[in-house]
DRENTOR-359673 format. One record per residue (C-alpha): x, y, z; residue in three letters; residue number from 1. Coordinates in Angstrom, 1 decimal, always signed. Example, Ala and Ser with C-alpha at 12.3 -4.5 7.8 and 13.67 -1.06 7.14 Angstrom:
<drendrens>
+12.3 / -4.5 / +7.8 / ALA / 1
+13.7 / -1.1 / +7.1 / SER / 2
</drendrens>
This chain:
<drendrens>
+7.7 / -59.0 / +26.6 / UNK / 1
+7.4 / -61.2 / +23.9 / UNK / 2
+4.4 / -61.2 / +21.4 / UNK / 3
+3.7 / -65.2 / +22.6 / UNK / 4
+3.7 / -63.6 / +26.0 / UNK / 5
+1.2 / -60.9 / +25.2 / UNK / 6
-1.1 / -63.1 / +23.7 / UNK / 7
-1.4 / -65.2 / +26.4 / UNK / 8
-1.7 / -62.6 / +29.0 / UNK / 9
-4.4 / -60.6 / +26.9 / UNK / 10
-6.8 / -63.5 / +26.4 / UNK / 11
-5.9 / -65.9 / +29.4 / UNK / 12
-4.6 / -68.5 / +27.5 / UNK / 13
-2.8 / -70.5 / +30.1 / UNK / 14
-5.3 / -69.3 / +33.2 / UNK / 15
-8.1 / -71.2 / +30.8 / UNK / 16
-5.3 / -74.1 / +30.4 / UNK / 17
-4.5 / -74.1 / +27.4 / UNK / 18
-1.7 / -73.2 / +24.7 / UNK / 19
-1.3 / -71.1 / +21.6 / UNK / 20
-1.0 / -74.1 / +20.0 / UNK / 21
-3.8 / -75.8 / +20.7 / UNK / 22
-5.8 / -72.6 / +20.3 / UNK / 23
-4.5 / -71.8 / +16.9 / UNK / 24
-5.1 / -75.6 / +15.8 / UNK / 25
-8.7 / -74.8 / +17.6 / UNK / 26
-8.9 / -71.7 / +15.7 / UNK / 27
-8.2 / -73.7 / +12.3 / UNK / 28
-10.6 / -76.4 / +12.8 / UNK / 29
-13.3 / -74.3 / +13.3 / UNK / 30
-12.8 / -72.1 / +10.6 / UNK / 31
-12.6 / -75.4 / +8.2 / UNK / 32
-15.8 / -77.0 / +9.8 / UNK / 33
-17.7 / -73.9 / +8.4 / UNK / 34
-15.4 / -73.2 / +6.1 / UNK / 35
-18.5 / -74.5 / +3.6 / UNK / 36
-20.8 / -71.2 / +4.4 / UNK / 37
-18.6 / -69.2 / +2.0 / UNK / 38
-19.8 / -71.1 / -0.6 / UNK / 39
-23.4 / -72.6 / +0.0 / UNK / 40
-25.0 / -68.5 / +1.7 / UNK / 41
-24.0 / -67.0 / -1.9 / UNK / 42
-25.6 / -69.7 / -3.7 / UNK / 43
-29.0 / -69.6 / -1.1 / UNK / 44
-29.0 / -65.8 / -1.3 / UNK / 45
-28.7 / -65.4 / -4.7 / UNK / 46
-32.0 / -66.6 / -5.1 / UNK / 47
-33.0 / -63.4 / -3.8 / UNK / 48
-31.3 / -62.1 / -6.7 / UNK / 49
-28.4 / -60.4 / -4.8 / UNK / 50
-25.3 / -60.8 / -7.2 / UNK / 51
-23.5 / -64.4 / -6.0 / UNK / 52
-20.0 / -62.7 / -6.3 / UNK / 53
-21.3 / -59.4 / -3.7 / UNK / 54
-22.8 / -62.1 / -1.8 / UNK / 55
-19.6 / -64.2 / -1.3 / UNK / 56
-17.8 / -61.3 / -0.3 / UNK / 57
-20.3 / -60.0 / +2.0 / UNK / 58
-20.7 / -63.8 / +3.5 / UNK / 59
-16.6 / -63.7 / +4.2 / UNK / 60
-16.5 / -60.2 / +5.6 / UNK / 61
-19.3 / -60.4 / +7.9 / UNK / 62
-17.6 / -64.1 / +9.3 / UNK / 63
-14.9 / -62.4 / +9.7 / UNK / 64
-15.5 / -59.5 / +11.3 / UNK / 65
-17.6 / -61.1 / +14.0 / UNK / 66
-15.4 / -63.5 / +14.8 / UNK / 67
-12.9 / -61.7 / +15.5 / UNK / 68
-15.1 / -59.6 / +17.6 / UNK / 69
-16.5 / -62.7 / +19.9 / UNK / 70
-12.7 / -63.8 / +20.4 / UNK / 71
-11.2 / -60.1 / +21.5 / UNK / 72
-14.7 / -58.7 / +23.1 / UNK / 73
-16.1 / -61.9 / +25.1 / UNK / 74
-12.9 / -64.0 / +25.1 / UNK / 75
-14.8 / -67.0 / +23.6 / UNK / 76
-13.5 / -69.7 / +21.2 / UNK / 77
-17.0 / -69.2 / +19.1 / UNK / 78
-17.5 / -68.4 / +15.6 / UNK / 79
-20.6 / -66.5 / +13.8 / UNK / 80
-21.5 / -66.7 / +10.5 / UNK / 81
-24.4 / -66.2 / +8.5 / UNK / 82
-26.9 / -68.6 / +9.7 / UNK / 83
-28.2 / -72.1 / +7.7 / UNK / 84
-32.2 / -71.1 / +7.7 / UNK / 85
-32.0 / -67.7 / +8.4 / UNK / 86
-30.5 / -67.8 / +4.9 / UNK / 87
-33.4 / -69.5 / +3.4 / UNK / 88
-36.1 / -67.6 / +5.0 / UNK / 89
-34.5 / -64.4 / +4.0 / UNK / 90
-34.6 / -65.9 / -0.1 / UNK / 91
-37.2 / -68.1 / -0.1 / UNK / 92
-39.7 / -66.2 / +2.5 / UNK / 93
-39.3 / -62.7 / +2.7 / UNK / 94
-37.7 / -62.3 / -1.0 / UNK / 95
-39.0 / -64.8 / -3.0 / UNK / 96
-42.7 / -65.9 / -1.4 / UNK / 97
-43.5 / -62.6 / -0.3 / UNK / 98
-41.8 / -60.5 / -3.6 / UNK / 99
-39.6 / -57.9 / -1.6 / UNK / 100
-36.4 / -57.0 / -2.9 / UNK / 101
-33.6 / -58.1 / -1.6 / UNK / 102
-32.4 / -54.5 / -0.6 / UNK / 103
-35.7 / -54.1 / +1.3 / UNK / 104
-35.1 / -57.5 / +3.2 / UNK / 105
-31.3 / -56.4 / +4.2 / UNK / 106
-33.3 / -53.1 / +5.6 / UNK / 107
-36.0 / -55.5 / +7.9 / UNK / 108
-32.6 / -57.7 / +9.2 / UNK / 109
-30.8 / -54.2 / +10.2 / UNK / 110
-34.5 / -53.1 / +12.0 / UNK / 111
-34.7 / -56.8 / +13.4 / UNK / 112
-31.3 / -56.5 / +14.2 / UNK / 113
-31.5 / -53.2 / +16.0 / UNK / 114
-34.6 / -54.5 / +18.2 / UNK / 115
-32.6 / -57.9 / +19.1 / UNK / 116
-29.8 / -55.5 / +20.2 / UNK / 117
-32.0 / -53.7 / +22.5 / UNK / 118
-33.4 / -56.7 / +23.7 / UNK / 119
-30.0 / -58.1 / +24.9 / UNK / 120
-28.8 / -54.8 / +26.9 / UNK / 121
-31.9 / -54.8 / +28.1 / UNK / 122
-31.4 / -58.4 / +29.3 / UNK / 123
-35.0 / -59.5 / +27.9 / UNK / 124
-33.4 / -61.8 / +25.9 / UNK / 125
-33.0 / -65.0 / +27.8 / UNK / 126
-36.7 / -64.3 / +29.2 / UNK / 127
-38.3 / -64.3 / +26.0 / UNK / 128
-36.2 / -67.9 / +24.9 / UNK / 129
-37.7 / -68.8 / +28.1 / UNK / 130
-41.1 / -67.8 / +27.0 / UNK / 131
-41.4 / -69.4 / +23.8 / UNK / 132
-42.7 / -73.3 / +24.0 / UNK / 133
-39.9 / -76.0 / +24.5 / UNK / 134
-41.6 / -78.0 / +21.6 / UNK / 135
-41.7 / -74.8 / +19.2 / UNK / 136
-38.1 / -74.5 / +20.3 / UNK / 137
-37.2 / -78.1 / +19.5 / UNK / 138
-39.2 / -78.3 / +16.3 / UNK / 139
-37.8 / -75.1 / +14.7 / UNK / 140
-34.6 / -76.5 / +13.4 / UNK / 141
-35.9 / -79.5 / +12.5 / UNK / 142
-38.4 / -78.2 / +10.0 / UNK / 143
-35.7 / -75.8 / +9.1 / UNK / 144
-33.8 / -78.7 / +8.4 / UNK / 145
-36.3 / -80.8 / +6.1 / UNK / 146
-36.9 / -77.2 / +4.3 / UNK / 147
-33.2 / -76.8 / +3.9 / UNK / 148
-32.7 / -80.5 / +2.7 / UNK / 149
-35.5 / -80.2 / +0.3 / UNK / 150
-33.6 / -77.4 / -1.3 / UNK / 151
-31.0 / -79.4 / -1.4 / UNK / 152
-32.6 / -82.3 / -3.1 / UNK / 153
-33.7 / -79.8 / -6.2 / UNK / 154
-30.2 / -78.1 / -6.4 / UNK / 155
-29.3 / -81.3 / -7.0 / UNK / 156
-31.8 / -82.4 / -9.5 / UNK / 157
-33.0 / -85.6 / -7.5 / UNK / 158
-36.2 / -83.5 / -6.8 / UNK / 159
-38.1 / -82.2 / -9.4 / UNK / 160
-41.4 / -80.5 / -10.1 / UNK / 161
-44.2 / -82.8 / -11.2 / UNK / 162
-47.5 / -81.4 / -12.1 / UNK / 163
-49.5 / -84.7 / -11.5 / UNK / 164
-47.9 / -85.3 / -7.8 / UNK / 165
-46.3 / -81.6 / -7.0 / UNK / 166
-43.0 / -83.0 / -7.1 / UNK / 167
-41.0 / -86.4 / -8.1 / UNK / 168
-37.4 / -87.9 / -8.4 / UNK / 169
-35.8 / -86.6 / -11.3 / UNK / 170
-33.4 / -87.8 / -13.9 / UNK / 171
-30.5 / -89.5 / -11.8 / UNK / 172
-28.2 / -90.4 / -14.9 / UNK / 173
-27.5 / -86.4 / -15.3 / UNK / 174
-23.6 / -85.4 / -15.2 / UNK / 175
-24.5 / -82.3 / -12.7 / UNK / 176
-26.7 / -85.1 / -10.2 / UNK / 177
-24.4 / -87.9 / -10.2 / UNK / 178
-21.9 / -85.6 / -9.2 / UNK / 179
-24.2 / -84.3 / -6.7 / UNK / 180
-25.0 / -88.1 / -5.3 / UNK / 181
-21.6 / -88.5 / -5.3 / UNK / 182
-20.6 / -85.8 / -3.0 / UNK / 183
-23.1 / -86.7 / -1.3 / UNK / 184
-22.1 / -90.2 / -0.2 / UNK / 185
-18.7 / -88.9 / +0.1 / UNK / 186
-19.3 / -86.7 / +2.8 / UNK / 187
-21.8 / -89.6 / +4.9 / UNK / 188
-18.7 / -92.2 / +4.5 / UNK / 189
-16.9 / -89.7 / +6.1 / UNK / 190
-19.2 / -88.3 / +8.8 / UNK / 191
-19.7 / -92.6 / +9.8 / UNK / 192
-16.0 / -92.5 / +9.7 / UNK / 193
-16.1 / -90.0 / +12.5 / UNK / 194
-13.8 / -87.5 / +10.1 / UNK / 195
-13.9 / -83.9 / +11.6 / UNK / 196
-15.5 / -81.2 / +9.0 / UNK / 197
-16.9 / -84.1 / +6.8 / UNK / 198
-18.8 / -81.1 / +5.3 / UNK / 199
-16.1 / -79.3 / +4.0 / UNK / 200
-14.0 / -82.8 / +2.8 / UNK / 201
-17.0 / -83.5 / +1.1 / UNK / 202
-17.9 / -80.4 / -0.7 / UNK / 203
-14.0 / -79.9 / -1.1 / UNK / 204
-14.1 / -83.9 / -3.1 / UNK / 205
-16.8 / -82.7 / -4.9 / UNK / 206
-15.3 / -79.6 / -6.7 / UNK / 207
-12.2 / -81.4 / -7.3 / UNK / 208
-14.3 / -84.5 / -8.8 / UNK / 209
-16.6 / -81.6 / -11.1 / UNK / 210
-13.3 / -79.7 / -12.0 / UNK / 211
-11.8 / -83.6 / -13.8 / UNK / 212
-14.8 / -84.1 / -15.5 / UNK / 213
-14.7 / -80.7 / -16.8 / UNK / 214
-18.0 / -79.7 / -15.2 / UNK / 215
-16.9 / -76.8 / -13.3 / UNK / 216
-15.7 / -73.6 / -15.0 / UNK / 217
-11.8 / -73.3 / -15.3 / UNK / 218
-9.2 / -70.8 / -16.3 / UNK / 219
-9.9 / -68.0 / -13.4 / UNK / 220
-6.9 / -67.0 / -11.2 / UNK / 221
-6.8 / -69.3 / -7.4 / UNK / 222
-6.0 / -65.9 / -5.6 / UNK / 223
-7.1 / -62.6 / -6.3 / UNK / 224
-7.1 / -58.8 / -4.3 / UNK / 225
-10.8 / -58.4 / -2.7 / UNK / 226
-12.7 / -56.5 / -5.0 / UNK / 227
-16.2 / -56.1 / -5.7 / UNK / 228
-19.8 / -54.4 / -4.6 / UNK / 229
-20.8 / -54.9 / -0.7 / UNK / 230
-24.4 / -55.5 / -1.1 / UNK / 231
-25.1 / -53.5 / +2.2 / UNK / 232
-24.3 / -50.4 / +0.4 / UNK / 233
-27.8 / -50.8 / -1.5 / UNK / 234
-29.8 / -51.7 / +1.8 / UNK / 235
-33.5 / -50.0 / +1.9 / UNK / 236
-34.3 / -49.1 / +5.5 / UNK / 237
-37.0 / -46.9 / +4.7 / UNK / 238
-39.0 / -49.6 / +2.6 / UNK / 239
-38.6 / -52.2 / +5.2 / UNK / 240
-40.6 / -49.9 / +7.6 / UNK / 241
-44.0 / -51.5 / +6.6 / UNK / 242
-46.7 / -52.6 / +8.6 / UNK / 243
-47.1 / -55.9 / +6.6 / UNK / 244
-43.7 / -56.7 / +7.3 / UNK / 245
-44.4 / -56.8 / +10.9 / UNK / 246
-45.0 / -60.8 / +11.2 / UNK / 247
-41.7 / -61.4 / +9.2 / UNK / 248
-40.2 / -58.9 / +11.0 / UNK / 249
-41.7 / -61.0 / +14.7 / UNK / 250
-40.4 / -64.4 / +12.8 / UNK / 251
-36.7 / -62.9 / +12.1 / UNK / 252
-36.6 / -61.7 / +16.2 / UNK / 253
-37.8 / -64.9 / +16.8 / UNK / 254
-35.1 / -67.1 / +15.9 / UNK / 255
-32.4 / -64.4 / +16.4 / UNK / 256
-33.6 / -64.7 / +20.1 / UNK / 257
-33.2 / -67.8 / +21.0 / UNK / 258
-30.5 / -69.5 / +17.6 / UNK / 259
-27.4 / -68.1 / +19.7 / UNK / 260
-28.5 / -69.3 / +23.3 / UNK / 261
-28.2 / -73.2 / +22.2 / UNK / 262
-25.3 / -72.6 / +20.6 / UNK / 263
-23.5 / -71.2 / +23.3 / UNK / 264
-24.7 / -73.5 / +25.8 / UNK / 265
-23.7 / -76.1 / +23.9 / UNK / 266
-20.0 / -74.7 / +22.9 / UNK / 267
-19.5 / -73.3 / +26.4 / UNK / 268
-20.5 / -76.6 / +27.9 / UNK / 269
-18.0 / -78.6 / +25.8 / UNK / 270
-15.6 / -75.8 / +26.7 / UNK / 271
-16.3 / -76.2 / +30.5 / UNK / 272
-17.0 / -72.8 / +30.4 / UNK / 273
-20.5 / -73.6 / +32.5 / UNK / 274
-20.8 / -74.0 / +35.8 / UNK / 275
-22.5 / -76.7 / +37.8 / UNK / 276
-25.4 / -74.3 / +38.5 / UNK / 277
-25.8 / -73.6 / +34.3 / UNK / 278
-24.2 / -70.4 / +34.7 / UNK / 279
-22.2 / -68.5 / +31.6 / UNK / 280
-20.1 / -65.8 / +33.1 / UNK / 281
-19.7 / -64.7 / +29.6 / UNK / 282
-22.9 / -65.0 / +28.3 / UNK / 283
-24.0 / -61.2 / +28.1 / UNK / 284
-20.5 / -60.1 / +26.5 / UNK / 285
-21.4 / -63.2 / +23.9 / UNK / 286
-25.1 / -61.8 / +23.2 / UNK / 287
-24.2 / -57.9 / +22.8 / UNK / 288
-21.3 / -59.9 / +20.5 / UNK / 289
-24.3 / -61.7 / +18.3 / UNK / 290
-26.8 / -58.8 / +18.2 / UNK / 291
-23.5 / -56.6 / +16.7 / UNK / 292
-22.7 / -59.3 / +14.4 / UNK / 293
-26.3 / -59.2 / +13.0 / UNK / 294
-26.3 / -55.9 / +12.6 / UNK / 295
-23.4 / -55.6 / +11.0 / UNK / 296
-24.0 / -58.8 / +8.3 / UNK / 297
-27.1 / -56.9 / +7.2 / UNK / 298
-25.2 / -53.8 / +6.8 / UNK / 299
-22.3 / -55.6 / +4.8 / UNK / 300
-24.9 / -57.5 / +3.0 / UNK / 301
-25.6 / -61.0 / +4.2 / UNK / 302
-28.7 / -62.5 / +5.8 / UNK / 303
-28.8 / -62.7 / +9.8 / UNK / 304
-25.0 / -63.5 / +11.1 / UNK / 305
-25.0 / -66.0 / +14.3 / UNK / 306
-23.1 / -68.3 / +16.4 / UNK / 307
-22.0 / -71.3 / +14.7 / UNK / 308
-22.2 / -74.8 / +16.5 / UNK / 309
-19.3 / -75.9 / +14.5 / UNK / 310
-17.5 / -74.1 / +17.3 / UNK / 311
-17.7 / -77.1 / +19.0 / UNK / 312
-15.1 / -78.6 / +16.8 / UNK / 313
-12.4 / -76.3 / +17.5 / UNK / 314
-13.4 / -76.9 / +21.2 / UNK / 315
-12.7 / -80.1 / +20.8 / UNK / 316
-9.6 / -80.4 / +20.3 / UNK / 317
-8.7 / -77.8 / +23.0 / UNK / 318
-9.5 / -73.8 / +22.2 / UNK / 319
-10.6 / -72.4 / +25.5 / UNK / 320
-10.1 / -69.0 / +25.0 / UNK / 321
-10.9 / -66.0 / +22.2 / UNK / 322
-7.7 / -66.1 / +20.4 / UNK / 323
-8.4 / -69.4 / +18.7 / UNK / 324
-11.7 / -66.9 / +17.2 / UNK / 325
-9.2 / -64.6 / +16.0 / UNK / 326
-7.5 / -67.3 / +14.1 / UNK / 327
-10.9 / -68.7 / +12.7 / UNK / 328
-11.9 / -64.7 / +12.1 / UNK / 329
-8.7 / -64.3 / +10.0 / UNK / 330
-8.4 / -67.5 / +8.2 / UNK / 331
-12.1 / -65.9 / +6.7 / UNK / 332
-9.9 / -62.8 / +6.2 / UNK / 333
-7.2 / -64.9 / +4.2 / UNK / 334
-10.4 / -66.4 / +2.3 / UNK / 335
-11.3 / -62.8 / +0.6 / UNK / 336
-8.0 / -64.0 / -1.5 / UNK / 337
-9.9 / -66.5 / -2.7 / UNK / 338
-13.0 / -65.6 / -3.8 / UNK / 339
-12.2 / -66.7 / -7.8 / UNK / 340
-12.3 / -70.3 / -6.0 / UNK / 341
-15.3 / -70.0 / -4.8 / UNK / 342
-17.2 / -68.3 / -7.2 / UNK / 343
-15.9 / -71.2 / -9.2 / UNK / 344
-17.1 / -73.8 / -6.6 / UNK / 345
-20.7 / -71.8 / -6.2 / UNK / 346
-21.7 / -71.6 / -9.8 / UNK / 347
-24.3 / -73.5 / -11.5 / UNK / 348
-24.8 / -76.4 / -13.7 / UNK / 349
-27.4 / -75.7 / -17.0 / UNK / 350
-29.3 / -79.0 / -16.9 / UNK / 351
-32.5 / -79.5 / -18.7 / UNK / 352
-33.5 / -75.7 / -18.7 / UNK / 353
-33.0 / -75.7 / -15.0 / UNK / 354
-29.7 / -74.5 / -12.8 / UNK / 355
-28.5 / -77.0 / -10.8 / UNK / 356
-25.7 / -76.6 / -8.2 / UNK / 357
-24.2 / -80.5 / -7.4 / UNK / 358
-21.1 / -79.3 / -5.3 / UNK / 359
-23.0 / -77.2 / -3.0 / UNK / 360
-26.3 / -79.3 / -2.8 / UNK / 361
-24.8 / -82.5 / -0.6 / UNK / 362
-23.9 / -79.8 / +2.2 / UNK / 363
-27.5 / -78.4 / +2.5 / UNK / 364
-28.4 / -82.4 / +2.5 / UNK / 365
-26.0 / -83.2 / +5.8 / UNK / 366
-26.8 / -79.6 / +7.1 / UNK / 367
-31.0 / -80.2 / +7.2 / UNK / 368
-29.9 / -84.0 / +8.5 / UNK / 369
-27.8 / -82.2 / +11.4 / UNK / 370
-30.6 / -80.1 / +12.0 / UNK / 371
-33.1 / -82.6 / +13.1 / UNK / 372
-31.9 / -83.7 / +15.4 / UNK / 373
-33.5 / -82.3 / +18.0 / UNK / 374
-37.0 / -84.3 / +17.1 / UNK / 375
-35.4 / -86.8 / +19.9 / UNK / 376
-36.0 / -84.4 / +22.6 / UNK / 377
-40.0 / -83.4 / +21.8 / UNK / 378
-42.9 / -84.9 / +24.3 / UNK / 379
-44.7 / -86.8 / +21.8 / UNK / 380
-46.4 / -88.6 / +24.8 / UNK / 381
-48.3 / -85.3 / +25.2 / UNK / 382
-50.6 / -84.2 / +22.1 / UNK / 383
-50.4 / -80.4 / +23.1 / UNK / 384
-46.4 / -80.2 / +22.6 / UNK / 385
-47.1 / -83.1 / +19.6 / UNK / 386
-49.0 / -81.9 / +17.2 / UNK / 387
-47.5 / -78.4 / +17.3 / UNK / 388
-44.0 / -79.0 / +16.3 / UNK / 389
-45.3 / -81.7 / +13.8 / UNK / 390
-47.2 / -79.1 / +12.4 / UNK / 391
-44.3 / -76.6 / +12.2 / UNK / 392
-41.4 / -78.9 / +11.0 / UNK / 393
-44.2 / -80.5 / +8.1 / UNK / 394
-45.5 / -77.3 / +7.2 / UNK / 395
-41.8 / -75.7 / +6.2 / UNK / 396
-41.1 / -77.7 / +3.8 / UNK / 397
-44.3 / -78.8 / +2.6 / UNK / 398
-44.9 / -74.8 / +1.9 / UNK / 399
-41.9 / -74.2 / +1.2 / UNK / 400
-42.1 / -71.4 / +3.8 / UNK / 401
-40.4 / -71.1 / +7.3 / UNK / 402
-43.0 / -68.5 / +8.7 / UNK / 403
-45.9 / -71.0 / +7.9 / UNK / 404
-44.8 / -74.0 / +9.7 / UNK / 405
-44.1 / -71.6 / +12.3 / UNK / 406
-47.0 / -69.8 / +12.4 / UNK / 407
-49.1 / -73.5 / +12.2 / UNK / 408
-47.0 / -73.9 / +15.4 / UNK / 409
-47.8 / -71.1 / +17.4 / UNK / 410
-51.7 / -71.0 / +16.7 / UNK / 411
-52.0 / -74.7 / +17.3 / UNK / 412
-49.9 / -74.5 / +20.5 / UNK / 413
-52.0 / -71.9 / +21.9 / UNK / 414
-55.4 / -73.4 / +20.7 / UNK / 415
-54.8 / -76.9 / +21.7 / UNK / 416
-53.4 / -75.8 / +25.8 / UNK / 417
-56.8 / -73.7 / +25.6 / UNK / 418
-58.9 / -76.9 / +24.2 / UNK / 419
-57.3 / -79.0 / +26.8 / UNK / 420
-57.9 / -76.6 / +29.7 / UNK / 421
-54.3 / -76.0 / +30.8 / UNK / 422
-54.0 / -72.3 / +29.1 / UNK / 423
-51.6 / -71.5 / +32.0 / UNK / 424
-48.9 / -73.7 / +30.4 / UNK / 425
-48.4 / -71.5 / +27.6 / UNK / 426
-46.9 / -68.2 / +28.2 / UNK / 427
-48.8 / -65.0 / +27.2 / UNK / 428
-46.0 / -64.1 / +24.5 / UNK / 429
-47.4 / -67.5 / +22.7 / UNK / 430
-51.0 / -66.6 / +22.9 / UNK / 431
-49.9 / -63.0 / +21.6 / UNK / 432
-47.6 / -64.5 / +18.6 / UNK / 433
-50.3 / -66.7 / +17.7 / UNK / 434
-52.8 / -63.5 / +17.6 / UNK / 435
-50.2 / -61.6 / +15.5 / UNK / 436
-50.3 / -64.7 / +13.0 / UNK / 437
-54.0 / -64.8 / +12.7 / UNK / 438
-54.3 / -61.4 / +12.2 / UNK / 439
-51.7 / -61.5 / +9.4 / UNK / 440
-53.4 / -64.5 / +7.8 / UNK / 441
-57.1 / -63.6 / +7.9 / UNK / 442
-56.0 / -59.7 / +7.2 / UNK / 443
-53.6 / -59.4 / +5.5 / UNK / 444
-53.8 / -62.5 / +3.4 / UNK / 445
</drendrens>
């Protein structure tokens, strides 16, 4: 029997109807659709002061890794990744706002991770999504988004600090910003041009545009043999065993609960891997998958690894079936080769005292305006769903904090279906979340 022949028998290729070839070319776009994580986690999570060159290799290794897994263990045409906001609330929340080393914070992601693992054998999982207020759902990656953005915006150096007004545009005639703004409108023309991976394209114009004007750094090797530190290898479990960690800890599970569902509903939908009735025969395979996959990013070294929407790409244009994952999962593989190229791409600007990074700072732009758009889909006819997910998409960025627009969420949810006499319409789990948050804030401090 032919290897072609063995493929297609071992992951159903022409049962799903489809072809190597479309799942390979599946496989591909995915993998360049996300292709931009390599480069924009390390810059995000060095913030936390993890070294950016451990953290590209730990970004490309965990990608990889459970990718591959999802395509050969669930036989789905997903990709996982280390997720956009999880990212930021690992470096700006837990490590930055709340001063915990970045070793400690890999240590709460494995204990997060281990609890989100149990949780999905246990089959809790889709209960507690279930749980949690559509509204909170909805507004979640929207504030996410307008946090994520706003990073963005000062990467970039069109946002800076202003001690009259907080903050205020900055200097746009900067070499480091118009390149920025230029990758920036690069990457919209070709999102309204309906171009697949716009992201990428964009980011990809960008370094090329830095690299002749003699903004980037030159003279490293393209390809290189993976070396380097894992930053796992330095992960404190024992520190991140703290009882004022426990609402970080409650914030992490939440969105690790629930971030994977939409995705794939979503990808299996486009895939027509969902039945009429909403059923996912694969789901539970897919879930142990993404509870592995976060695991093992926090013990490679990355923040929280999850499925990527951009799997919805590769989808369209005809994967079906796991082995277009193992293509995506070993084009990251082929990317370890490169690391010199993207340490190039990922390093920063001096501009002005500050550090700004203009090839990477469009993406997080298009990334937090992807993000919101689930604002379409909140009740703002009802004032009890309204106010709650304003309050946690205004409060993220406006604190510069995931966990308080989140927690300014949950306490107003709960508090406002008490006010309003319909307490039944918010699940206990909500009432006991905002409890936990009150208790932090008024206790804790």
């Amino acid at each position: 029997m032919s290897l072609a022949a063995r493929l297609d028998g071992r992951f159903g290729v022409s049962s799903a109807g489809s072809t190597l070839g479309r799942e390979a070319l599946g496989g591909l776009t995915t993998f360049v659709s996300m292709a931009y994580i390599a480069v924009v986690n390390p810059v995000i999570l060095s913030a936390a002061g993890m070294p950016r060159e451990d953290a590209i290799l730990a970004t490309i290794a965990s990608a990889a890794f459970a990718t591959i897994l999802m395509g050969v263990a669930a036989n789905l045409p997903v990709a996982l990744a280390p997720g956009m906001g999880l990212n930021a609330f690992f470096a700006y929340t837990i490590c930055r706002e709340h001063q915990i080393a970045w070793q400690t914070g890999l240590g709460l992601l494995a204990i997060v991770a281990l609890a989100f693992f149990a949780l999905t054998l246990g089959g809790v999982r889709r209960s507690i999504v279930e749980a949690v207020p559509k509204s909170l759902r909805l507004a979640s990656p929207v504030g996410i988004g307008l946090f994520i953005a706003l990073i963005g915006f000062q990467q970039s150096g069109v946002v800076v600090g202003d001690p009259a007004t907080l903050v205020t545009l900055g200097d746009l005639r900067g070499a480091p910003t118009l390149l920025a703004l230029g990758g920036l409108a690069t990457t919209l023309v070709l999102m309204a041009r309906g171009i697949r991976a716009a992201v990428f394209w964009g980011m990809l114009a960008t370094a090329v545009g830095g690299a002749l004007a003699g903004l980037l750094p030159s003279g490293a090797p393209w390809v290189e043999l993976p070396h380097g530190r894992l930053p796992g290898r330095e992960i404190d479990l024992s520190g991140a065993l703290r009882l004022d960690l426990l609402p970080l800890g409650v914030v992490l599970l939440f969105f690790a609960v629930f971030d994977a569902l939409g995705t794939l509903f979503a990808v299996g939908t486009e895939a027509r891997l969902v039945d009429a009735e909403g059923r996912f025969p694969r789901l539970g395979a897919a879930l142990v998958v993404d509870a592995v996959g976060a695991l093992a990013g926090a013990c490679i070294g990355t923040s929280s690894v999850t499925c990527y929407i951009e799997s919805a790409t590769g989808v369209s244009v005809g994967a079906r079936t796991g082995f277009a994952s193992v293509v995506t999962g070993s084009c990251f593989l082929a990317a370890l080769f490169l690391v010199p190229v993207v340490s190039a791409v990922a390093a920063g600007m001096p501009a002005g005292g500050r550090t700004l990074y203009p090839v990477t700072a469009p993406a997080l732009v298009v990334v937090g305006v992807l993000m919101a758009r689930p604002a379409a889909q909140i009740d703002w006819s009802d004032v009890t769903e309204a106010v709650p997910a304003f309050l946690t998409f205004a409060l993220m960025p406006a604190t510069f904090s995931i966990s308080h627009g989140l927690a300014a969420g949950f306490v107003s949810h709960a508090g406002m279906k008490l006010a309003a006499g319909r307490a039944r319409e918010s699940h206990w789990l909500t009432y006991a979340i905002a409890l936990l948050f009150v208790w932090r804030y008024l206790w804790l401090g």
